[in-house]
N, C-alpha and C positions, 0 to 999 in steps of 0.2 A: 721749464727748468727751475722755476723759483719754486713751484709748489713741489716740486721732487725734493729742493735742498729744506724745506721750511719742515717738510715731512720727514725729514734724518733729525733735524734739532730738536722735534717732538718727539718723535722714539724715542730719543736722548735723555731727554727731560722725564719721559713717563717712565723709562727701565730707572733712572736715580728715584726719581720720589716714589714709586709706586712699588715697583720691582724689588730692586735691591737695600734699601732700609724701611721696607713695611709700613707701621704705624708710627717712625719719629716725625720728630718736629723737624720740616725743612722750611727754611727761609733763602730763598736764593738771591741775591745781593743783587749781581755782577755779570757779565757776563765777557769771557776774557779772549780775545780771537787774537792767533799767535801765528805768524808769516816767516818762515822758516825758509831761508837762501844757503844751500850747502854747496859746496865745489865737487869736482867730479868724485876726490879723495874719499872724502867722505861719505857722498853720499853709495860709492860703490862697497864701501866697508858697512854701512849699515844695511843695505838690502844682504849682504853679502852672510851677516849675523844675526840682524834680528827681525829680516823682514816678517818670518812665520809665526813672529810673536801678535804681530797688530799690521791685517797688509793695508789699513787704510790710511794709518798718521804714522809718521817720524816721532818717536820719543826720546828724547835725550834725557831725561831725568834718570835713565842706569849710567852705569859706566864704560866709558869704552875699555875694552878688554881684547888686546890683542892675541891673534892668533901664532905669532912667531914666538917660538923656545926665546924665554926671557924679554919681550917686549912688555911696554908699560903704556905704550899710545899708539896713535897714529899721525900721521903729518896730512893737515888739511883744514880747512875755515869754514866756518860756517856766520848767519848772522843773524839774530832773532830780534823781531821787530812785534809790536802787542799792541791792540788797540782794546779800549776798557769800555764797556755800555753799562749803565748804569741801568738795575731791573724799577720797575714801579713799586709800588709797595704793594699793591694789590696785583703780583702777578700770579696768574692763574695756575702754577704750578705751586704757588706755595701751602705747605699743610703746616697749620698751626694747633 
């Protein structure tokens, strides 16, 4: 299982530096892992709206956007929790 998850975080890393900005300069700092606890509310309004967008993470960074004539939310909690890693400086993804 580790060499399966090690091998998603390396895709990851070669589709950003490699893939999707070509020849810039990347410098990767950080590395920021985010634990996402949503209640049933929510999390059935978000498969419910944006699972098709991305079915492997929860994104909250849009906004919720209700489906009912004149709604403005939803009712439900959610709780978001971060742990921060600090990269080397010489990490092997970085192109200078």
């Amino acid at each position: 299982v580790g060499n399966h998850l090690n091998s998603v975080y390396s895709r990851a890393l070669i589709e950003i530096a490699y893939n999707k900005y070509g020849n810039t300069k990347i410098v990767f700092n950080r590395v920021v892992y985010q634990l996402l606890q949503a209640d049933e509310n929510v999390y059935a309004y978000y498969m419910t709206m944006h699972s098709y967008d991305d079915p492997h993470s929860t994104r909250l960074d849009e906004p919720f956007i209700s489906s009912v004539q004149g709604g403005v939310g939803l009712v439900g909690a959610y709780t978001l929790d971060s742990l921060v890693h600090i990269l080397p400086e010489n990490f092997v993804f970085d192109r200078y």
